[in-house]
C-alpha positions as CSV (number, residue, x, y, z in Angstrom):
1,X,1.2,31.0,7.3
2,X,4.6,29.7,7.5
3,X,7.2,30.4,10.4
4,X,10.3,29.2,12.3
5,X,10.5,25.6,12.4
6,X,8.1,24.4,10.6
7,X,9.2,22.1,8.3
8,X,7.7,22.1,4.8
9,X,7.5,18.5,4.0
10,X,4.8,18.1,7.0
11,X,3.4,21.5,5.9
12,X,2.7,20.7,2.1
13,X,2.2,17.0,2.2
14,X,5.3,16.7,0.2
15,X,8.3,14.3,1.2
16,X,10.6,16.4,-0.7
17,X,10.7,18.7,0.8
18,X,11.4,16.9,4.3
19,X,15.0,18.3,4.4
20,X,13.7,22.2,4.4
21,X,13.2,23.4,7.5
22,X,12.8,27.2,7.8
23,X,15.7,28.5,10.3
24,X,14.7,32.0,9.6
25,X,12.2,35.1,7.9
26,X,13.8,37.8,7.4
27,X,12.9,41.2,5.2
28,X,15.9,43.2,4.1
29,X,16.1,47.1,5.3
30,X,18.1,47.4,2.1
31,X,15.8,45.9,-0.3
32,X,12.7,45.6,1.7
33,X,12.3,42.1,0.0
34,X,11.8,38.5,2.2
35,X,14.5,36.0,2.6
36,X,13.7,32.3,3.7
37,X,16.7,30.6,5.1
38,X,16.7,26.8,6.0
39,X,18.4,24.2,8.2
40,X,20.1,23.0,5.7
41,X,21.5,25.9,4.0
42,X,19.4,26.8,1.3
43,X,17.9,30.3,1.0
44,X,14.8,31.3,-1.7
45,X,14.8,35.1,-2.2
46,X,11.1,37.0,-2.4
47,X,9.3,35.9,-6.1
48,X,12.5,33.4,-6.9
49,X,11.1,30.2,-8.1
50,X,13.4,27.2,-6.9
51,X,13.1,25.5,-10.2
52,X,11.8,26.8,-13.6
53,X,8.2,24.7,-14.0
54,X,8.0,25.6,-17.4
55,X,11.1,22.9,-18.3
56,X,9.5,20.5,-16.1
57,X,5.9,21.0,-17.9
58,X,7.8,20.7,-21.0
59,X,9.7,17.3,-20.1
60,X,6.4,16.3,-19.0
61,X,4.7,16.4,-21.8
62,X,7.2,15.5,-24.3
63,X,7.7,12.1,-22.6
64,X,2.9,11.6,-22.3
65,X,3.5,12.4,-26.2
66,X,6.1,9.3,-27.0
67,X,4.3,7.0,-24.4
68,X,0.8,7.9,-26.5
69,X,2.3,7.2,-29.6
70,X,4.0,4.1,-28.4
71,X,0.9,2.9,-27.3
72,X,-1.8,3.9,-29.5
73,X,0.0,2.5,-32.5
74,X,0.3,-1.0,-30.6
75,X,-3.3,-0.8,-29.7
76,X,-4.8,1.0,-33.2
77,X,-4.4,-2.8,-34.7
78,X,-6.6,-4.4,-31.7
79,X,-9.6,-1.9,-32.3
80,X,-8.3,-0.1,-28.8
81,X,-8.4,3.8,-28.8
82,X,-5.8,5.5,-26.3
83,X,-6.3,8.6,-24.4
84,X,-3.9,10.4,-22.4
85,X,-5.2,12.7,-19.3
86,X,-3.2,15.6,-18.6
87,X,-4.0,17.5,-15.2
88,X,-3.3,21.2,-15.3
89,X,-2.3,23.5,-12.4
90,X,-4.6,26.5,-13.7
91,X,-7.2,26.8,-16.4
92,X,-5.5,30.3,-17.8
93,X,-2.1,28.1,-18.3
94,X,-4.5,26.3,-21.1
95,X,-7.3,29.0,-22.0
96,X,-5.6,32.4,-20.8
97,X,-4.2,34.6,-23.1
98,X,-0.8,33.0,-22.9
99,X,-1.6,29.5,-22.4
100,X,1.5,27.8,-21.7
101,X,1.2,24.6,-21.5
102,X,-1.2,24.4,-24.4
103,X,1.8,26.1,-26.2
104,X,4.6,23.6,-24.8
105,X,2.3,20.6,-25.6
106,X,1.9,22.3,-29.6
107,X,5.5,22.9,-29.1
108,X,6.4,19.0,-28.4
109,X,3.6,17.2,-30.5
110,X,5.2,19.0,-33.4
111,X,8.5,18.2,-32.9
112,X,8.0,14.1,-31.8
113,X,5.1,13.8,-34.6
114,X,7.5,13.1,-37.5
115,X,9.3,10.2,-36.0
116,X,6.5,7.9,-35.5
117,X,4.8,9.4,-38.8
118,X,7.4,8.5,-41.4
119,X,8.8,11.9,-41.0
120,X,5.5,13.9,-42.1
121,X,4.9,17.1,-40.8
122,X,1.5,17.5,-38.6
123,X,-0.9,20.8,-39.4
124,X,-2.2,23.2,-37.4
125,X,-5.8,22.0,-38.0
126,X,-4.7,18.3,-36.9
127,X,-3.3,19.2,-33.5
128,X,-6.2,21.1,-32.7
129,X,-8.6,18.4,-33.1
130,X,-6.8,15.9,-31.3
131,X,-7.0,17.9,-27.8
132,X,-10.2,18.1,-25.6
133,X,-10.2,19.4,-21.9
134,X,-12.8,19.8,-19.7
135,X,-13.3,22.4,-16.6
136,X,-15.5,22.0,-14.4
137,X,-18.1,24.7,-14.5
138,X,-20.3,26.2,-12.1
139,X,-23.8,27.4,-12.7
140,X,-23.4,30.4,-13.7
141,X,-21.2,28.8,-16.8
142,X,-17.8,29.9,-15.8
143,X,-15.1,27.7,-15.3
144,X,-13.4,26.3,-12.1
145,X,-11.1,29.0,-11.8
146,X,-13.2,31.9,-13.5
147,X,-10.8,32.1,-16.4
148,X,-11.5,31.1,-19.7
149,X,-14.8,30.8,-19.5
150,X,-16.3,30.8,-23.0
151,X,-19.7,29.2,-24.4
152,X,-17.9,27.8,-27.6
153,X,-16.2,25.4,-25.6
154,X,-19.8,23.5,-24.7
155,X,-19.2,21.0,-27.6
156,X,-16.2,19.7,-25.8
157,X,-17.5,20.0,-22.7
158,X,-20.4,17.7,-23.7
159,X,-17.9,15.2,-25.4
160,X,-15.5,14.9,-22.9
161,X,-18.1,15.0,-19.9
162,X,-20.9,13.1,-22.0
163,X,-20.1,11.5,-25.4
164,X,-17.3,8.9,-23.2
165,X,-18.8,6.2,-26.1
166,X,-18.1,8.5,-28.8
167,X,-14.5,9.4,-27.6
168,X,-14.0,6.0,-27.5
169,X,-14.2,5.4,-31.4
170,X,-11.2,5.7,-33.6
171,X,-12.8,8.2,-35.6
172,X,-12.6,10.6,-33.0
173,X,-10.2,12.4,-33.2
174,X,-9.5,13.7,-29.8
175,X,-6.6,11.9,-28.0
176,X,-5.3,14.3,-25.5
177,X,-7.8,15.8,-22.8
178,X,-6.4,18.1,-20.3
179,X,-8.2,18.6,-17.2
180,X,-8.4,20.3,-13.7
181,X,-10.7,19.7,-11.6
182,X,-12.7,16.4,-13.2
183,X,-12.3,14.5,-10.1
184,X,-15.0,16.5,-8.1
185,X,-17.3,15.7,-10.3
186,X,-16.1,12.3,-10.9
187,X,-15.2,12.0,-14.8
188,X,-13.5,8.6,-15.8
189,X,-12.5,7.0,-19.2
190,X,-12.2,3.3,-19.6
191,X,-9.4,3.8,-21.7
192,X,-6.9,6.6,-20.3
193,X,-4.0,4.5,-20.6
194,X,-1.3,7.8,-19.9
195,X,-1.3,10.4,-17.2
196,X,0.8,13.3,-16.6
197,X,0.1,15.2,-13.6
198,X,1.0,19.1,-14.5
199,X,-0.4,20.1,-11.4
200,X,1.1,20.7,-7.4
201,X,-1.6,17.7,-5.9
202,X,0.0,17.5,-2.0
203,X,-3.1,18.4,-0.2
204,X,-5.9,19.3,-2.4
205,X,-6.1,16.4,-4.8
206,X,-5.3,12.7,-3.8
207,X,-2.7,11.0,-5.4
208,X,-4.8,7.8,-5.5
209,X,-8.1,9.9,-7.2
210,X,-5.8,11.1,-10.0
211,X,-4.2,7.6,-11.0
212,X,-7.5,6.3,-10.5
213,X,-8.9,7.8,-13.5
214,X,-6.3,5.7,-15.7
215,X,-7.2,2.6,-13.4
216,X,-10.0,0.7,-16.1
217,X,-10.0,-2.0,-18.1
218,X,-10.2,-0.8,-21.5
219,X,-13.2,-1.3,-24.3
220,X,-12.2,-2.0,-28.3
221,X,-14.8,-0.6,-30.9
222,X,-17.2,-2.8,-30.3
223,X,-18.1,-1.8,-26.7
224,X,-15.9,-5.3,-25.4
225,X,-13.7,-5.5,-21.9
226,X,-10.2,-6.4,-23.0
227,X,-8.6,-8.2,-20.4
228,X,-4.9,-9.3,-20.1
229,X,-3.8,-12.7,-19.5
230,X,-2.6,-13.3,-15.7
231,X,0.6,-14.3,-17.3
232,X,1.2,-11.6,-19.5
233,X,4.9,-10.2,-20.2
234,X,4.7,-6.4,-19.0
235,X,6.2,-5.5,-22.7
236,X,2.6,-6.9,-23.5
237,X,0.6,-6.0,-21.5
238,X,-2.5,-3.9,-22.0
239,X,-3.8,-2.3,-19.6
240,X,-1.3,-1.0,-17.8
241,X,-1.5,2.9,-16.6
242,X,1.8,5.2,-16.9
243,X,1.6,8.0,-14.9
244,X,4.4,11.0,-15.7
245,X,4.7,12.7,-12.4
246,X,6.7,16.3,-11.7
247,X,7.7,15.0,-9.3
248,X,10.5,11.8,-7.7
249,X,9.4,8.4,-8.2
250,X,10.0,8.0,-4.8
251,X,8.3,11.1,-3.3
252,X,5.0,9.9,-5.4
253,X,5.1,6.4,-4.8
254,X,5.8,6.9,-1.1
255,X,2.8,9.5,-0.6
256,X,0.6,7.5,-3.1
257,X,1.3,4.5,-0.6
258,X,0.5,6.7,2.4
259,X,-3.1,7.5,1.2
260,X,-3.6,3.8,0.1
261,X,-2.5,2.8,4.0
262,X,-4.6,5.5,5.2
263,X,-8.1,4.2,3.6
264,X,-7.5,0.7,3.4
265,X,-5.0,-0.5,6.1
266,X,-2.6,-1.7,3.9
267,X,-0.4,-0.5,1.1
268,X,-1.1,-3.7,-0.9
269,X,-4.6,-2.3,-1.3
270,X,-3.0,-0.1,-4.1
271,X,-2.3,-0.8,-7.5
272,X,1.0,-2.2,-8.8
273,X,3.3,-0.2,-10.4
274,X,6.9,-0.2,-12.6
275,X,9.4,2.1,-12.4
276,X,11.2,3.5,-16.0
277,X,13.4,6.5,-17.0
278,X,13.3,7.5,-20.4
279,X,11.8,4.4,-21.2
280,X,14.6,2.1,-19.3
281,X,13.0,-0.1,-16.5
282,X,15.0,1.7,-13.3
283,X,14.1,-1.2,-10.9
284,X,14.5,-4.5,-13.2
285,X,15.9,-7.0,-11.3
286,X,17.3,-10.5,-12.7
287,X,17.2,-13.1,-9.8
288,X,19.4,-16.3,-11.2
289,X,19.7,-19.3,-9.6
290,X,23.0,-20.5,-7.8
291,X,25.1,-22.0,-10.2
292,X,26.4,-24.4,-7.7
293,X,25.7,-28.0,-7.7
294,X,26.0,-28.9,-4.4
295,X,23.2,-26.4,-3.5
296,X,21.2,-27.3,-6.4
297,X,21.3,-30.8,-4.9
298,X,20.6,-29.9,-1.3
299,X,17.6,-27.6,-2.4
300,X,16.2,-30.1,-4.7
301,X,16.5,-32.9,-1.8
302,X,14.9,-30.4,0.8
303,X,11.8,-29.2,-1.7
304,X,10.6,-32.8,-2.0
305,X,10.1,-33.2,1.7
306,X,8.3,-29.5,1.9
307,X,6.7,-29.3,-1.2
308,X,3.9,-32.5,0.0
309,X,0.7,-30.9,0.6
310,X,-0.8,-32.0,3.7
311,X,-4.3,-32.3,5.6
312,X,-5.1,-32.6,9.4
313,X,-7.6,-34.1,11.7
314,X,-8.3,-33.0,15.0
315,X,-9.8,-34.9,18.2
316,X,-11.3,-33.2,21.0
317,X,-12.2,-34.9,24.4
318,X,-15.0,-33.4,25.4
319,X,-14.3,-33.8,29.2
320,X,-11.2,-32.6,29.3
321,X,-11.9,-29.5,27.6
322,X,-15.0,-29.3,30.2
323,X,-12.5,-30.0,33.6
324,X,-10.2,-27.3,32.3
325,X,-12.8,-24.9,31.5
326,X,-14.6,-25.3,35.2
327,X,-11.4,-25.1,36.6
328,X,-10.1,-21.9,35.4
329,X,-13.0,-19.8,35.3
330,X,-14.4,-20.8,38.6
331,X,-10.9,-18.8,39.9
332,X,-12.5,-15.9,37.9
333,X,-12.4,-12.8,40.6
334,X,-14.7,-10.0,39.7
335,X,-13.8,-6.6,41.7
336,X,-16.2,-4.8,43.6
337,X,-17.2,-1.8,42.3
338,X,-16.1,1.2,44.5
339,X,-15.6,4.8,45.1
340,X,-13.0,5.9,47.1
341,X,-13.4,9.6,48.5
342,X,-10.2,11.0,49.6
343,X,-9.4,14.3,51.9
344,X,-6.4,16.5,51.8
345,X,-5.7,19.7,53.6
346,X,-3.6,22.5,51.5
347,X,-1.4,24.3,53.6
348,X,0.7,26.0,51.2
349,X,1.0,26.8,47.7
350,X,4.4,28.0,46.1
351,X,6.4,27.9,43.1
352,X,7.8,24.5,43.9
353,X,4.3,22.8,44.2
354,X,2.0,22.3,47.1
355,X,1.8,21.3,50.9
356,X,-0.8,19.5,51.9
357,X,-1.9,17.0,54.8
358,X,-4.0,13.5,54.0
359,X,-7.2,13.8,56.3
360,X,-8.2,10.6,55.5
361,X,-10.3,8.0,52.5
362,X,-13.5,6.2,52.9
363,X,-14.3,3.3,50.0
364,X,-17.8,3.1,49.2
365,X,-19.3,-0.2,47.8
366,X,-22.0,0.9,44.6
367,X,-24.4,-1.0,43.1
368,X,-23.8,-1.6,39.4
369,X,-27.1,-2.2,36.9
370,X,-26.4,-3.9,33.5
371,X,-28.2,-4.5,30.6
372,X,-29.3,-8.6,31.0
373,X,-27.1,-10.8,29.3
374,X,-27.8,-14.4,28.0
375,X,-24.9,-16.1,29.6
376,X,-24.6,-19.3,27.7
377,X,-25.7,-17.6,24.4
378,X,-22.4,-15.1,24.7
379,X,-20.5,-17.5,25.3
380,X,-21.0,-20.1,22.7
381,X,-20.7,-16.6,19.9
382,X,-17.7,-16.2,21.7
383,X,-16.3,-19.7,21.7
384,X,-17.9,-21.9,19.1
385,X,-19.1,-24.4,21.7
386,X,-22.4,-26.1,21.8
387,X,-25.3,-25.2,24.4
388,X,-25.2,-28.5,25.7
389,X,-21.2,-28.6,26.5
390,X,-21.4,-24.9,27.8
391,X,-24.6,-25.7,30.2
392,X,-22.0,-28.8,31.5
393,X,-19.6,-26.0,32.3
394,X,-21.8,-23.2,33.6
395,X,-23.6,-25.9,35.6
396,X,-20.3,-26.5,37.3
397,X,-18.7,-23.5,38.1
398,X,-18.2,-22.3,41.6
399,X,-18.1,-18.8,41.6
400,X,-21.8,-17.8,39.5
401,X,-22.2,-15.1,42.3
402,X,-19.1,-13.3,40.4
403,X,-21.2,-13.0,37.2
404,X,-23.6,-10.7,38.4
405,X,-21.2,-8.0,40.1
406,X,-20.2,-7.3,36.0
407,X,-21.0,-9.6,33.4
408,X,-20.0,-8.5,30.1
409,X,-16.0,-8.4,32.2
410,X,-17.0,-11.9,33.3
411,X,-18.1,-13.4,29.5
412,X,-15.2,-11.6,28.5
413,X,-12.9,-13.9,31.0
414,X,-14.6,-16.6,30.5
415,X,-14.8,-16.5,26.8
416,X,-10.5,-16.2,27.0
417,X,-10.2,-18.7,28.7
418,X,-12.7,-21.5,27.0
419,X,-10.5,-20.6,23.6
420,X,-7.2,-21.3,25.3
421,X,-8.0,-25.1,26.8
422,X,-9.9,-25.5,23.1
423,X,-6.5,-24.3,21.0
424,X,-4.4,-26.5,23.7
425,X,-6.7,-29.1,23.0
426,X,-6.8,-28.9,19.2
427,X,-2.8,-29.4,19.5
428,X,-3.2,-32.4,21.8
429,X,-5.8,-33.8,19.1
430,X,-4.1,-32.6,16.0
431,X,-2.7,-35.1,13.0
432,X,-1.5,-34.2,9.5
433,X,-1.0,-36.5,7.1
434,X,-0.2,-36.0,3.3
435,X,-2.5,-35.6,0.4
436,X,-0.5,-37.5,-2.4
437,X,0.3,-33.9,-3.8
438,X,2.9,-31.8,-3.9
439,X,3.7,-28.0,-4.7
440,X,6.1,-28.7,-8.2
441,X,9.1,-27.5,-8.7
442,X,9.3,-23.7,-10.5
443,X,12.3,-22.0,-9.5
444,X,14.2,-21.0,-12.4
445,X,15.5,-17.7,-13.0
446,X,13.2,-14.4,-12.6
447,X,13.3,-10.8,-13.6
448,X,10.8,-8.6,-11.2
449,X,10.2,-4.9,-11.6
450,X,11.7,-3.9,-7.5
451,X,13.6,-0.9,-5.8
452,X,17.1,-1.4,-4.0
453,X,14.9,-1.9,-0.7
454,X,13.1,-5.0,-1.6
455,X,16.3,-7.2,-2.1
456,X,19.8,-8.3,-1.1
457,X,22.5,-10.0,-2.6
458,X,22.7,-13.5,-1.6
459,X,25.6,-14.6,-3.7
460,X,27.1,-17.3,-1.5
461,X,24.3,-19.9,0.5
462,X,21.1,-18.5,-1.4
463,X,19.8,-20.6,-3.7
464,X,19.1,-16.8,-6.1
465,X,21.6,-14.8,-6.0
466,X,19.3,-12.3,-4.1
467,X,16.8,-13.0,-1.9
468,X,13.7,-10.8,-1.8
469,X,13.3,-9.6,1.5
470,X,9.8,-7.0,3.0
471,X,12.0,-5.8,6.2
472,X,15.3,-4.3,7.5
473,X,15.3,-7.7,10.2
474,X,14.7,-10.0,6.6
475,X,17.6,-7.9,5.6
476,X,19.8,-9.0,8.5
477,X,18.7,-12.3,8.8
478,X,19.6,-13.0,4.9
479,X,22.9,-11.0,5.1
480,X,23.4,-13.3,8.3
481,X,22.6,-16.3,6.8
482,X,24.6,-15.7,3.4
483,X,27.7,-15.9,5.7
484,X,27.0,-18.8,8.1
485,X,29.6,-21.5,7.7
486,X,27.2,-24.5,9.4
487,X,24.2,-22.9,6.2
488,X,23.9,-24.9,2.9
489,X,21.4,-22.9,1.5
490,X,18.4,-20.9,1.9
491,X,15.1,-19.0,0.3
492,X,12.9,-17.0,0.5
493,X,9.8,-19.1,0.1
494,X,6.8,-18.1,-2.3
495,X,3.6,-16.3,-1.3
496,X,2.1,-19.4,-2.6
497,X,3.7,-21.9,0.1
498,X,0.9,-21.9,3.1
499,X,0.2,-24.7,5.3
500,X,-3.1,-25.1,6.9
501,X,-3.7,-25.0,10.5
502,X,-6.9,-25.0,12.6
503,X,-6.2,-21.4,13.6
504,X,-6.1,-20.4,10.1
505,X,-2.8,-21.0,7.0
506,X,0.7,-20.6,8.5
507,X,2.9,-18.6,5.8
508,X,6.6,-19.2,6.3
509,X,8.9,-16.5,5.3
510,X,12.3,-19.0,4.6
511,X,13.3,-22.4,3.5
512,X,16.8,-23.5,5.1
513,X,18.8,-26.0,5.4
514,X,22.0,-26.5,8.2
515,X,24.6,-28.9,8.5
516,X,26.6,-29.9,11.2
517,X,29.6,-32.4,11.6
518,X,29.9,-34.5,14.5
519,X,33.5,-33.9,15.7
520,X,34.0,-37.8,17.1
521,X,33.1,-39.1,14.2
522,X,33.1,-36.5,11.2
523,X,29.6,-37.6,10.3
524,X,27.2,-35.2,8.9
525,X,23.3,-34.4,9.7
526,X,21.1,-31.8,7.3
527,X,18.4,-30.3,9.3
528,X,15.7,-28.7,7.4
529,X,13.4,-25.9,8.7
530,X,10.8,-22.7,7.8
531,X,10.4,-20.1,9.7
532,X,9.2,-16.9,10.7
533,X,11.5,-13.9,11.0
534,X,10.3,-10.9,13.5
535,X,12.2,-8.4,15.0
């Protein structure tokens, strides 16, 4: 039940709605009807609709149909059937006694037909073949929703849920398979390459189960995985999923992301998609390189220094790392572990608090019991060190009677320390020296499918004219950068570019390169650097 306050973006799941909080309820003596008023100055009258679903649908569905087209013709010559998946908001909308989006879908398959058909007309009997849906029943043999529930439909029902091979064949004719609740009972299609989601999925359908159904690689007629090269223009590319959403781009690519972050951790975990209106790319970006020759020259100098792959050696002494060890853990303290009982008097209580008077603490020492603990076995898990060197350092130590008081919170100590002298001494020890390889040179001009947020324009030091950037302090750094007088040029360095360390590869975020003038005697030094950039 809504009511002052709340705000209905957090309330239906929905970032568009982020702006609309209600400000007020209020039912009319005059007309007895409701009024919702917002923050922001909108107000919905009692059984107005905000925005007419049936011109949404129908936009919907018209743009599924021209994608299908596009794409089955393209794929009919490689043996590759297409499917589109339409989810539905209500069974009746498709099976009711005024199906409506059964009708818009008639509607718009007639009317787009002709222009990818040399201009012939598509019957009755035709569009009816070509549709399947499937609603999920319950035992008793109605439907999800109790509406439309009729035996004739088994045949489908078996196709759709059962035949997947035979939907697969070209002689099929189904094409188009509407659906509302397949995800609970887990139907998938290798070859759904379209989705259109005709349905309100905030809360009880996840973004990431829908998309998922289109998420295969496909199967030609003879039962064979089609893969796509890694290197594969998107124009070519087979399988890739276009999902029709009623919804903003950035409203369902935010909350798809969300539920990605949510199970996985990480919004990388999800698949990758492109952004297009009426079949434009939105987000195409061209990145070109600087035309100027002085960075060209710079750059080129600077990437045949950072481009040598390297290795590295490292040397520990032993007794080193065992003095440093015994001498830091044998200042290991361990506290006591005590109760302290405290007495207060209450004199007063009022409105402004209490009065009271201290009577007096006593601490009383307890005795802790622990689970036994194989001291040199934790710590070698812990560490990485041998028995032998850990028995030289245990053997050592000054202060053993502080293990038993709590000795997980000891290992614990212990096991921080012995990793800091080891990483000190794996710097102390540590030598790179090059391979004979390098990283080769492939920066030439790019195009990459990204929104607004994922760039800046770089036109004056970058070596693109925009620089790819994953944060608002990239932002300000490249911005920054752009506009520094003593910068010759920077990048933002590939995902590729890692250098290995013994604590694991280090991944730069920039190339740069500075140049200062000595002011005695005019000369000039280029310094080059990577680097990190963290707010």
């Amino acid at each position: 039940m809504a009511q002052s306050n709340d705000n209905l973006g957090d309330k239906t799941n929905n970032p568009s709605y982020l702006n609309y909080t209600i400000a007020n309820i209020n039912k009319s003596l005059k007309t007895g009807k409701w009024t919702v008023t917002f923050s922001n100055g909108a107000e919905i009258l009692e059984k107005q609709i905000a925005g007419g679903l049936e011109n949404i649908w129908a936009l919907q569905l018209e743009w599924l149909i021209h994608r299908h087209f596009t794409k089955s013709q393209k794929l009919v010559s490689k043996g590759i059937k297409c499917l589109s998946l339409v989810f539905i908001d209500r069974v009746a909308n498709y099976m009711g006694e005024t199906p409506i989006i059964k009708n818009l879908f008639i509607e718009k398959y007639k009317a787009i037909y002709p222009e990818y058909n040399d201009g012939k007309i598509p019957t009755n009997e035709h569009i009816q073949s070509l549709q399947g849906y499937y609603f999920a029943q319950k035992a008793s043999g109605e439907y999800a929703d109790n509406e439309g529930g009729v035996k004739e439909q088994s045949k489908i029902y078996e196709l759709i849920l059962k035949g997947k091979e035979e939907l697969l064949t070209l002689s099929n004719p189904v094409q188009f398979v509407f659906s509302h609740s397949a995800l609970g009972v887990g139907w998938d299609n290798p070859n759904v390459f379209n989705i259109a989601t005709l349905n309100n999925s905030y809360s009880e359908i996840k973004k990431r189960q829908e998309i998922g159904r289109g998420l295969r690689i496909c199967v030609n007629q003879d039962g064979q995985r089609i893969y796509d090269a890694l290197d594969v223009d998107d124009s070519e590319r087979i399988n890739q999923l276009t999902v029709i959403p009623n919804e903003t781009y950035e409203t369902f690519v935010t909350q798809y992301q969300e539920e990605i972050k949510s199970v996985y951790g990480t919004t990388n975990a999800g698949a990758g998609m492109t952004h297009s209106h009426k079949g434009v790319d939105a987000d195409k970006v061209n990145f070109k390189r600087n035309p100027s020759a002085e960075i060209d020259q710079a750059f080129r100098k600077y990437w045949t220094a950072l481009a040598k792959k390297t290795e590295y050696t490292m040397a520990f002494e032993e007794e080193r790392l065992i003095t440093e060890s015994v001498t830091l853990i044998s200042k290991i303290t361990i506290p006591d572990f005590v109760i302290e009982a405290s007495s207060f008097m209450i004199n007063a209580i009022t409105e402004d608090g209490k009065e009271d008077t201290f009577q007096g603490s006593e601490k009383v020492k307890q005795k802790s019991i622990f689970t036994p603990l194989d001291l040199i076995e934790e710590l070698s898990e812990n560490t990485g060190l041998s028995y032998t060197t850990l028995f030289r350092i245990v053997a050592s130590l000054t202060n053993l009677s502080q293990v038993v008081k709590n000795p997980p919170r000891f290992i614990h100590e212990a096991a921080a320390i012995i990793r800091n002298v080891e990483l000190d001494e794996m710097i102390r020890g540590l030598n790179y020296h090059t391979t004979g390889e390098s990283y080769p040179f492939e920066f030439d001009d790019f195009v990459k499918n990204i929104g607004p947020n994922g760039y800046v324009n770089t036109p004056i030091k970058g070596v693109f004219d925009k620089m790819l950037i994953d944060s608002d302090v990239e932002r300000k750094f490249s911005l920054e950068a752009d506009n520094d007088t003593e910068v010759v040029c920077f990048l933002k360095l590939p995902s590729w570019y890692k250098i290995k360390t013994p604590i694991g590869d280090y991944e730069p975020d920039f190339g740069l390169i500075m140049k200062r003038k000595n002011l005695k005697d005019g000369a000039e030094s280029e310094f080059y650097f990577v680097m990190r950039i963290k707010g």
